[in-house]
C-alpha positions in Angstrom: -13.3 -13.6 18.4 -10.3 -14.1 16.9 -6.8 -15.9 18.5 -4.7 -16.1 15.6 -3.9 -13.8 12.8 -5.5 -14.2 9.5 -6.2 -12.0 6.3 -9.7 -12.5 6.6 -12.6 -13.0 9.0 -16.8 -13.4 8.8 -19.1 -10.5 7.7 -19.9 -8.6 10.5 -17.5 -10.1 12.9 -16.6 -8.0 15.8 -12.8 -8.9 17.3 -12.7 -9.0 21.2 -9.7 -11.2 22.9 -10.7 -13.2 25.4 -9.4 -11.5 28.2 -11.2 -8.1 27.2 -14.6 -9.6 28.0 -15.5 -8.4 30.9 -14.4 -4.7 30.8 -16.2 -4.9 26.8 -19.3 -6.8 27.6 -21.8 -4.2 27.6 -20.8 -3.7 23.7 -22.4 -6.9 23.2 -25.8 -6.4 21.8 -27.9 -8.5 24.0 -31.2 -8.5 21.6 -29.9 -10.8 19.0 -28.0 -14.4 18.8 -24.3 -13.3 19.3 -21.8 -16.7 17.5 -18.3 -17.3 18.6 -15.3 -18.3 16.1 -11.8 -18.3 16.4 -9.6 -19.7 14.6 -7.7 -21.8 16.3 -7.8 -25.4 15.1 -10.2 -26.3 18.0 -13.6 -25.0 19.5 -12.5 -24.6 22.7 -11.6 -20.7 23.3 -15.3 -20.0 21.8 -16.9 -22.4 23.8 -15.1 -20.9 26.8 -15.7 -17.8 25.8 -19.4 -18.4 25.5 -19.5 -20.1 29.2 -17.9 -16.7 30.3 -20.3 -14.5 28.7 -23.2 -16.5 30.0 -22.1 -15.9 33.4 -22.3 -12.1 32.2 -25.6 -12.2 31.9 -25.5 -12.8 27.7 -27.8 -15.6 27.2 -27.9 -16.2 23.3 -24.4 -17.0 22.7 -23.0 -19.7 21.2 -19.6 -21.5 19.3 -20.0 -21.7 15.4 -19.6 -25.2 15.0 -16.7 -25.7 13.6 -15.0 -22.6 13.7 -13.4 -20.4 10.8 -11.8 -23.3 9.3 -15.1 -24.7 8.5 -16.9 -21.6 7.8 -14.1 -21.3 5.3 -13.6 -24.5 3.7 -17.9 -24.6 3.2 -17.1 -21.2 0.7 -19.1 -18.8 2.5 -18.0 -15.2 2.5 -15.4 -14.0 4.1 -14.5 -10.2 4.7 -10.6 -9.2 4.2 -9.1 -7.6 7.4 -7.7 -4.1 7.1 -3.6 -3.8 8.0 -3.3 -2.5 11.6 -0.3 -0.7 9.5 -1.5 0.5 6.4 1.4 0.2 3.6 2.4 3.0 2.4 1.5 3.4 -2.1 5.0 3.1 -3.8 5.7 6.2 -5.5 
């Protein structure tokens, strides 16, 4: 999950807004630990998140303790985002 724009998110990271969740849930594999992030500078839209998805039946969901930031600032991969716009090659 991701709130705020950024070049670059977690391997393997999936993007769902918060308020797609429950028309998306079902592409939520339910056979594996499922980790929120957002990142915003707190926890709290992946902790709600996680509450929600609980309540959808999703049981092994959880925040990533602190978020993006500190996934990012421990030096562990990150994955660059493709442009939603792809720019044009300069001829």
């Amino acid at each position: 999950m991701n709130c705020c724009p950024t070049p670059f998110t977690l391997p393997g990271a999936l993007h769902f807004s918060p308020d797609s969740l429950a028309a998306r849930h079902n592409e939520i594999p339910r056979d594996r630990d499922i980790v929120l992030f957002c990142t915003c500078p707190s926890e709290a839209t992946a902790a709600k998140t996680a509450m929600t998805l609980h309540k959808l039946g999703i049981e092994r969901v959880r925040p990533l303790r602190g978020g993006y930031d500190e996934w990012k600032r421990l030096g562990f991969p990150l994955d660059a985002v493709p442009p939603a716009f792809p720019v044009p090659a300069a001829q």
